[in-house]
ChimeraX commands (.cxc) that place a marker at each C-alpha (Angstrom):
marker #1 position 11.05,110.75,-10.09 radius 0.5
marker #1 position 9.69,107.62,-8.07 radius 0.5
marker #1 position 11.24,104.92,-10.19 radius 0.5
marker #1 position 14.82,107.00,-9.33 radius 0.5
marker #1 position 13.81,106.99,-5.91 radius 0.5
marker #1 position 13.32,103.76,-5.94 radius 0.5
marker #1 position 16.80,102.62,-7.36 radius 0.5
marker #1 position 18.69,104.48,-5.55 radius 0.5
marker #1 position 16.54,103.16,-2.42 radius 0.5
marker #1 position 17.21,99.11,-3.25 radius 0.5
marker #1 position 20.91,100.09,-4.66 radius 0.5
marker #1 position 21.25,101.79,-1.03 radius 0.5
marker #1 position 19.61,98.73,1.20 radius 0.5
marker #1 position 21.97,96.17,-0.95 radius 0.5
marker #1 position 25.48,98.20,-0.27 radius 0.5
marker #1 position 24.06,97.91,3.63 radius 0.5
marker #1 position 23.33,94.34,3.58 radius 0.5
marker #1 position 25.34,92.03,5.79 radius 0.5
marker #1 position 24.55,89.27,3.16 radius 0.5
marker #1 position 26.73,89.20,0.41 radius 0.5
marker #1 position 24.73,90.09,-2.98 radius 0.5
marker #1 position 25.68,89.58,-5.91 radius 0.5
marker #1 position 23.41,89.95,-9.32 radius 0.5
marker #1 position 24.33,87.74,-12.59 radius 0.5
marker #1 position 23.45,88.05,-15.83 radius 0.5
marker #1 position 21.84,85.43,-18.11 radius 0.5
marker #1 position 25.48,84.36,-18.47 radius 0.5
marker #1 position 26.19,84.22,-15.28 radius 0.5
marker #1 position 28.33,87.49,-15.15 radius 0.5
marker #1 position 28.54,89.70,-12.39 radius 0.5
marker #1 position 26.60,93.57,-13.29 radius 0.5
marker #1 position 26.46,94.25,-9.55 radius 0.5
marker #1 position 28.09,92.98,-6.10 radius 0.5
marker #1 position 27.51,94.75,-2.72 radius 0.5
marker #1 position 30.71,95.56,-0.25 radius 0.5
marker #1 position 29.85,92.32,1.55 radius 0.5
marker #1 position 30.19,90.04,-1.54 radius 0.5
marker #1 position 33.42,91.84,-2.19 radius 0.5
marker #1 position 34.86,91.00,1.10 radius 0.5
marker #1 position 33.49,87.06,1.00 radius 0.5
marker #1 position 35.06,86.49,-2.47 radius 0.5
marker #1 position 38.03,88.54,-1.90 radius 0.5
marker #1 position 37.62,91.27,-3.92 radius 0.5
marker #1 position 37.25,94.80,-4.55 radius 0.5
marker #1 position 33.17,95.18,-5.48 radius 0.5
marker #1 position 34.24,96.89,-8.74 radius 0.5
marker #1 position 37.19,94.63,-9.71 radius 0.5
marker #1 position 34.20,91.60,-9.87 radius 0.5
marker #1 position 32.13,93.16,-12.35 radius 0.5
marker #1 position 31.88,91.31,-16.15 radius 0.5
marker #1 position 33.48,88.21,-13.87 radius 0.5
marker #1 position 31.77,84.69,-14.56 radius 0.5
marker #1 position 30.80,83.60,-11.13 radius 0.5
marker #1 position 32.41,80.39,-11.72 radius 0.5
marker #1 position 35.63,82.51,-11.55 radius 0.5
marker #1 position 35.09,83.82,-7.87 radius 0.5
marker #1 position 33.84,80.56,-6.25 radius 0.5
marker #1 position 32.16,76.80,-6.76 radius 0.5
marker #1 position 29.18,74.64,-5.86 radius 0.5
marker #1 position 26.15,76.95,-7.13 radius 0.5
marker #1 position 23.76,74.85,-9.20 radius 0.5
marker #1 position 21.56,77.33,-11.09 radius 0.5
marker #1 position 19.45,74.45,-12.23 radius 0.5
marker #1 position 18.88,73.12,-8.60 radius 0.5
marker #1 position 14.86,72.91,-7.95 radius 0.5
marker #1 position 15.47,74.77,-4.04 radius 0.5
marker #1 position 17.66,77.27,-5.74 radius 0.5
marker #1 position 20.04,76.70,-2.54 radius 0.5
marker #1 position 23.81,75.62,-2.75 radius 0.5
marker #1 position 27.02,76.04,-0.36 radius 0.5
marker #1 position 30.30,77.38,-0.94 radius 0.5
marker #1 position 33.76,77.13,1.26 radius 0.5
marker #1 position 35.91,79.94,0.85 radius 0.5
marker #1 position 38.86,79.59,2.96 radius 0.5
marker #1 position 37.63,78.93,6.55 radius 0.5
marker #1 position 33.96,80.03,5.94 radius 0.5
marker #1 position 31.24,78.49,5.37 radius 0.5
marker #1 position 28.15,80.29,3.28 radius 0.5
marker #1 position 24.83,79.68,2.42 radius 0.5
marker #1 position 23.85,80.43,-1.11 radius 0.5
marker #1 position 20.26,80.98,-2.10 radius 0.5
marker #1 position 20.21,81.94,-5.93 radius 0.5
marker #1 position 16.78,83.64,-7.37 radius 0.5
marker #1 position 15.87,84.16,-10.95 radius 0.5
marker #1 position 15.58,87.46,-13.03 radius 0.5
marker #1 position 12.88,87.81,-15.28 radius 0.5
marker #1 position 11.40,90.37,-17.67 radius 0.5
marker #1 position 7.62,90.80,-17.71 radius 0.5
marker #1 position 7.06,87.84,-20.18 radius 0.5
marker #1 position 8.55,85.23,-18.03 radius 0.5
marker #1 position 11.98,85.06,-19.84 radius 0.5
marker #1 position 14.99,84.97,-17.56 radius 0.5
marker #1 position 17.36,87.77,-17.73 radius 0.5
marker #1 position 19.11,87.10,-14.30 radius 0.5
marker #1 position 20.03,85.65,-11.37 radius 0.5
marker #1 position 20.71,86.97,-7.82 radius 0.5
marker #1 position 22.57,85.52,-5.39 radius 0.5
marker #1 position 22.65,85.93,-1.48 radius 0.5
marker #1 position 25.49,84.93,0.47 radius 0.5
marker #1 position 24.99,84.31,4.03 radius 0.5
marker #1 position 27.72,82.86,6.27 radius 0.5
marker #1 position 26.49,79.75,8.07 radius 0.5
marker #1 position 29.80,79.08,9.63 radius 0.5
marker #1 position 29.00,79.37,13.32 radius 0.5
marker #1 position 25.98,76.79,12.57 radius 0.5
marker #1 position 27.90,74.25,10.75 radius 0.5
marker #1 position 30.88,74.22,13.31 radius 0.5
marker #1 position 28.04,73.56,15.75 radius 0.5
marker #1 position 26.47,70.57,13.52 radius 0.5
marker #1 position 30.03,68.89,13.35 radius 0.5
marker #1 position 30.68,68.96,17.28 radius 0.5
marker #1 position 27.02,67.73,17.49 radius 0.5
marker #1 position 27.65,64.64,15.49 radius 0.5
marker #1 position 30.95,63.92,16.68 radius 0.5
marker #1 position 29.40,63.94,19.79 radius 0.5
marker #1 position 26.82,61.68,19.08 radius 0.5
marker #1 position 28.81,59.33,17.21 radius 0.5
marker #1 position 31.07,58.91,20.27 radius 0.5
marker #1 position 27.92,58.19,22.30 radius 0.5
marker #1 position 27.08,56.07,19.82 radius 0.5
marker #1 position 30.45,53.97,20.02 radius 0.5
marker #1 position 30.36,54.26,23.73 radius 0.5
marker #1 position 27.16,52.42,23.85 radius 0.5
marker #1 position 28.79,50.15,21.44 radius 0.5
marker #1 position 31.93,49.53,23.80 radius 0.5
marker #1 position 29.30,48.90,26.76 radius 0.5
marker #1 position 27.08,46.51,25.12 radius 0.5
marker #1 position 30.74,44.72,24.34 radius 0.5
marker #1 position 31.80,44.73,27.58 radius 0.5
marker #1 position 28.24,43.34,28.82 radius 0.5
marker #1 position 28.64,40.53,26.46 radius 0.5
marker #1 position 32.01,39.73,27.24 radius 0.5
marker #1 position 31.41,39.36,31.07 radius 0.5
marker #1 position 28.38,36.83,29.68 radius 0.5
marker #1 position 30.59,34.90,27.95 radius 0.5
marker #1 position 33.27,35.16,30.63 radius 0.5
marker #1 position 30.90,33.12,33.34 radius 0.5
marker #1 position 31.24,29.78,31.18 radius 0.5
marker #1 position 34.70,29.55,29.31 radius 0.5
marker #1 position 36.23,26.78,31.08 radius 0.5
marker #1 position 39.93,27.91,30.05 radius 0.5
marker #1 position 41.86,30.84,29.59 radius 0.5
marker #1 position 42.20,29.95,25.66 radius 0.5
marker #1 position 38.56,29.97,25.76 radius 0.5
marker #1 position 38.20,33.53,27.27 radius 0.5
marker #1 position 40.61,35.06,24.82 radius 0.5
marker #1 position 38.78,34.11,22.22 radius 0.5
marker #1 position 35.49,35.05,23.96 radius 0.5
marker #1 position 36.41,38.66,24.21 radius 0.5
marker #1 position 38.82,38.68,21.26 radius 0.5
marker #1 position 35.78,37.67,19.01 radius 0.5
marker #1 position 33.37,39.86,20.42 radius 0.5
marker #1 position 35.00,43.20,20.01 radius 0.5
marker #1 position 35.51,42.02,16.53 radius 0.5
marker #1 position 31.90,40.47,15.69 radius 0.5
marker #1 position 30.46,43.99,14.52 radius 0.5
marker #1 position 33.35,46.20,13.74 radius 0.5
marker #1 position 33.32,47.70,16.99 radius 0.5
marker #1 position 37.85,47.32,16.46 radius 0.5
marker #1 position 39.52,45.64,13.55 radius 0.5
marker #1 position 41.28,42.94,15.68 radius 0.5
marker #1 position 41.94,41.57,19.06 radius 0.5
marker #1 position 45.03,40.39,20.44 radius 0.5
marker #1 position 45.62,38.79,23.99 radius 0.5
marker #1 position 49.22,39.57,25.70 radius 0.5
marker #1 position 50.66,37.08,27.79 radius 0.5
marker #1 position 54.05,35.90,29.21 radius 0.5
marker #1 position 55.06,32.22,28.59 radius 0.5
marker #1 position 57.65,32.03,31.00 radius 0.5
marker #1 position 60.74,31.30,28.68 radius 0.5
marker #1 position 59.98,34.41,27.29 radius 0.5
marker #1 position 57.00,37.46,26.58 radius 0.5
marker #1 position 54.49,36.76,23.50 radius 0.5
marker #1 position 51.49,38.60,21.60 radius 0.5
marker #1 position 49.26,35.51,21.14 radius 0.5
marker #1 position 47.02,36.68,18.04 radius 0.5
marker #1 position 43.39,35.55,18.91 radius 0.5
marker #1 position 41.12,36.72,15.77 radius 0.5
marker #1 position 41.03,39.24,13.07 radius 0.5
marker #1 position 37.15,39.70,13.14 radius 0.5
marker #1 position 34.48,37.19,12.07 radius 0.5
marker #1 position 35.24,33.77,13.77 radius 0.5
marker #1 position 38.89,33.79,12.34 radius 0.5
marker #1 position 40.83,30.94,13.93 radius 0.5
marker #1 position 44.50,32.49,12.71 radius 0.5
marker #1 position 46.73,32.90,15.70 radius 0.5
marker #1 position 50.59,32.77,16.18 radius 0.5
marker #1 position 53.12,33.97,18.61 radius 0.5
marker #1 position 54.82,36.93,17.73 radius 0.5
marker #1 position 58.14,37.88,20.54 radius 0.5
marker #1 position 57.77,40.97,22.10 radius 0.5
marker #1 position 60.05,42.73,24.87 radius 0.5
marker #1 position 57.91,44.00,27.80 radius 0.5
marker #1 position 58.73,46.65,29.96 radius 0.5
marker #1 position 58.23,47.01,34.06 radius 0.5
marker #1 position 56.62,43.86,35.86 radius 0.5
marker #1 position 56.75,40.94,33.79 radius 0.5
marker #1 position 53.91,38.80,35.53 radius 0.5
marker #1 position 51.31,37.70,32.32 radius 0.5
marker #1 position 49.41,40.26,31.34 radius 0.5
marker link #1:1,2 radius 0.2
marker link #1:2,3 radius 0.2
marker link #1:3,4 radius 0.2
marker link #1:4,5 radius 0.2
marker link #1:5,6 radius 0.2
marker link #1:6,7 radius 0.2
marker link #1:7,8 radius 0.2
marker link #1:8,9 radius 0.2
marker link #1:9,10 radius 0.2
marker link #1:10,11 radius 0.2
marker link #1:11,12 radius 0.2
marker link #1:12,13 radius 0.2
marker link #1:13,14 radius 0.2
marker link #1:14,15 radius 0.2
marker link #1:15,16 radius 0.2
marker link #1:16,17 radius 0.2
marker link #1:17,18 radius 0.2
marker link #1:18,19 radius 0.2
marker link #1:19,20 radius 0.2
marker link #1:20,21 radius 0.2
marker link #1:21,22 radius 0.2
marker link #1:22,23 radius 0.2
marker link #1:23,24 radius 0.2
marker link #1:24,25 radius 0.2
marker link #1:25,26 radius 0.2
marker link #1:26,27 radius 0.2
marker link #1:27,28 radius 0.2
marker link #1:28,29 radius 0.2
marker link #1:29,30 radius 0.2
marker link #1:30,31 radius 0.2
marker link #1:31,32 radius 0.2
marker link #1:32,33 radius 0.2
marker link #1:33,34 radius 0.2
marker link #1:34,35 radius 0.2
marker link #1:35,36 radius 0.2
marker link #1:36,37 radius 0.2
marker link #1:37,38 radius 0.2
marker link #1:38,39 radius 0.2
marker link #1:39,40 radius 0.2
marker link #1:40,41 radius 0.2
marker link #1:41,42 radius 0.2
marker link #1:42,43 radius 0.2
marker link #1:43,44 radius 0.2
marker link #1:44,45 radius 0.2
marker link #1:45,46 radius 0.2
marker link #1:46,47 radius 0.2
marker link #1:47,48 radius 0.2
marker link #1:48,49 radius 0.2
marker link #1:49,50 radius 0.2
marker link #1:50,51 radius 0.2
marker link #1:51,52 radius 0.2
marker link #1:52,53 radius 0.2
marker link #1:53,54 radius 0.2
marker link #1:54,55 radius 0.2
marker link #1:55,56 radius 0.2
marker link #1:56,57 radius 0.2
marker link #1:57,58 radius 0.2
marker link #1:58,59 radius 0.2
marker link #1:59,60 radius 0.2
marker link #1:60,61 radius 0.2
marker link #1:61,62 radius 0.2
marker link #1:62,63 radius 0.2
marker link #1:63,64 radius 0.2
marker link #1:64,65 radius 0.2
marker link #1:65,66 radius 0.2
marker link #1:66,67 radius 0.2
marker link #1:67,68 radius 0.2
marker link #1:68,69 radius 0.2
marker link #1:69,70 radius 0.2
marker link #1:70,71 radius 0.2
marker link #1:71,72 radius 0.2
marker link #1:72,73 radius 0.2
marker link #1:73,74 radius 0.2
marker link #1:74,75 radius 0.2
marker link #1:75,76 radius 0.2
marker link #1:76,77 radius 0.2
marker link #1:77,78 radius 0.2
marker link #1:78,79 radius 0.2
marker link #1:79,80 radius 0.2
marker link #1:80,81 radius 0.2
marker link #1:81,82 radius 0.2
marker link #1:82,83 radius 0.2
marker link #1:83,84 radius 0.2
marker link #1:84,85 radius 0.2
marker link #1:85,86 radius 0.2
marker link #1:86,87 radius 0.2
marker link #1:87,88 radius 0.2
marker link #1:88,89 radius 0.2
marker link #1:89,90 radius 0.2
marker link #1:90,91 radius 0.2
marker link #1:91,92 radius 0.2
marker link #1:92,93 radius 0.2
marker link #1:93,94 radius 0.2
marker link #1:94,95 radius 0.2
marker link #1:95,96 radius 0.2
marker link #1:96,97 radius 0.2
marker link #1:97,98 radius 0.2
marker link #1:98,99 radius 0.2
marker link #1:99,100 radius 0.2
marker link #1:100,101 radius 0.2
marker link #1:101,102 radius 0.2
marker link #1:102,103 radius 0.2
marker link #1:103,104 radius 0.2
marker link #1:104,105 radius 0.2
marker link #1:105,106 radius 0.2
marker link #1:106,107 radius 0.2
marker link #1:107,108 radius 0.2
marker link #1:108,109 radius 0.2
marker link #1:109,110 radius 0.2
marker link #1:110,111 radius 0.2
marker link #1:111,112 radius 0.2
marker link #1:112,113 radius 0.2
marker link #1:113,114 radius 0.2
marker link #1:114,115 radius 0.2
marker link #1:115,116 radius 0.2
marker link #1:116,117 radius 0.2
marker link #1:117,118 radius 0.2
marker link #1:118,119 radius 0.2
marker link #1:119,120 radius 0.2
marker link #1:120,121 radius 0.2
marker link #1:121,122 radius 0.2
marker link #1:122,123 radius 0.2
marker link #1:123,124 radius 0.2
marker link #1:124,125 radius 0.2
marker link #1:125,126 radius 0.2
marker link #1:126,127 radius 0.2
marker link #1:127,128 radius 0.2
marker link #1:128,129 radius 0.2
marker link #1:129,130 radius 0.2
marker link #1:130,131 radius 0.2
marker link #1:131,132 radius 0.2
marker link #1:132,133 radius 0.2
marker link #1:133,134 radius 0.2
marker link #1:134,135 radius 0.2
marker link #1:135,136 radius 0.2
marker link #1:136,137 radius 0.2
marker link #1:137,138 radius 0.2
marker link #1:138,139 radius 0.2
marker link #1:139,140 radius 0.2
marker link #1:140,141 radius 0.2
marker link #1:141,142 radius 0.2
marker link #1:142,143 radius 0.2
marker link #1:143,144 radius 0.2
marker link #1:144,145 radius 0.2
marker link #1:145,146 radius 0.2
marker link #1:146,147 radius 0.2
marker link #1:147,148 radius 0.2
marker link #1:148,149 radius 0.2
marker link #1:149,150 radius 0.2
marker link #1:150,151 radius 0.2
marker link #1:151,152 radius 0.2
marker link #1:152,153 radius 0.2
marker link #1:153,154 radius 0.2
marker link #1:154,155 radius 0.2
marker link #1:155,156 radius 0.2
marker link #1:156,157 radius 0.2
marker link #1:157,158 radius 0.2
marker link #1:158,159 radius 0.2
marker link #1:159,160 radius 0.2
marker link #1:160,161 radius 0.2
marker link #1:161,162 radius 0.2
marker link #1:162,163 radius 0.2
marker link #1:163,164 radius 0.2
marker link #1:164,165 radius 0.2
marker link #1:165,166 radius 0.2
marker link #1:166,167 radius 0.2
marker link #1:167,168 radius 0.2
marker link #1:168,169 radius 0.2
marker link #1:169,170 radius 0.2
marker link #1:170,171 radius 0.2
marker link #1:171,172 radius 0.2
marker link #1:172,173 radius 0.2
marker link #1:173,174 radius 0.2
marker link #1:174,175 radius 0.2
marker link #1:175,176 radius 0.2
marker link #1:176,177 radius 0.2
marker link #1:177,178 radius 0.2
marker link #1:178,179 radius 0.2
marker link #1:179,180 radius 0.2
marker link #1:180,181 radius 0.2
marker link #1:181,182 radius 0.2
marker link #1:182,183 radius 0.2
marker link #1:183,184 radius 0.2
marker link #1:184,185 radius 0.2
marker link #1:185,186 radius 0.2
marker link #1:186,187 radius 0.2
marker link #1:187,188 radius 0.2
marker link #1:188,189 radius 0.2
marker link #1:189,190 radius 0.2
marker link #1:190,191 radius 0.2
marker link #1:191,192 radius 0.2
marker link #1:192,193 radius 0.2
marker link #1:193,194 radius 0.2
marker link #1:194,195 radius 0.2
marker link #1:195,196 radius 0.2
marker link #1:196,197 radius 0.2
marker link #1:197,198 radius 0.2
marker link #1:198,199 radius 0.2
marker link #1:199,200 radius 0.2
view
């Protein structure tokens, strides 16, 4: 008969999906799970059946208006799109759930924005570095250029503090310029330097 037919047709097309599948019940149980789904969450398609999805994985939110979540299982990364059930007057009944593994794409986002936010500071370090030279063409002393550059790497974050090394002769010092925002707190801390010890 065609309704058979039909069954065993969509039963047949979700064992062959890539995709995980899995379909809930109104509680959230699993009545069916596809080879795929097995293999994301671990498990033997059979041994998942009457199991809470809670139980197998995280992060779905059935209430979510774009019916769209993701989950981490181990090292992968899946996309979740969640669709409701319902009977022929509107009620729900159940909930299906694709699982498509999006790890490729989000290892691809990450190395995209960790590459754009070390352009980011790089433009950051060169604007820096412009300024300093600026500032560098009218300090008068060499006080007055540590504190030039110390406080504007500092100004904006760009490093948490700034520290000029020197030599004083009767022996090496870190002289501490600023700690960020116009901070005025230095003091000599002894160091031992290694190789030439001409100031540095």
């Amino acid at each position: 008969p065609a309704p058979a037919a039909r069954r065993l047709g969509r039963d047949a097309a979700i064992a062959d999906l890539a995709d995980g599948v899995l379909i809930l019940d109104a509680d959230h149980r699993v009545v069916d799970c596809n080879e795929a789904a097995g293999g994301i969450v671990g498990r033997e398609p059979a041994e998942t059946i009457g199991e809470r999805s809670a139980s197998l994985f995280d992060g779905i939110d059935f209430d979510a208006p774009d019916a769209l979540g993701e989950v981490d299982l181990g090292d992968r990364v899946y996309e979740v799109t969640s669709s409701r059930i319902t009977d022929r007057e509107g009620t729900e009944i159940g909930v299906t759930l694709v699982m498509h593994d999006v790890t490729a794409r989000k290892r691809r986002e990450r190395r995209l924005r960790s590459q754009r936010d070390e352009l980011e500071r790089l433009d950051r370090v060169n604007a820096a570095v412009r300024d300093v030279s600026r500032e560098l063409v009218g300090a008068k002393t060499r006080d007055a250029i540590g504190r030039a550059v110390c406080d504007r790497l500092t100004e904006d974050d760009l490093y948490d503090a700034a520290w000029v090394a020197s030599g004083d002769g009767d022996g090496e010092a870190v002289h501490y310029a600023t700690d960020g925002g116009g901070a005025d707190a230095r003091e000599t801390v002894p160091v031992t330097w290694e190789g030439d010890e001409t100031d540095g």
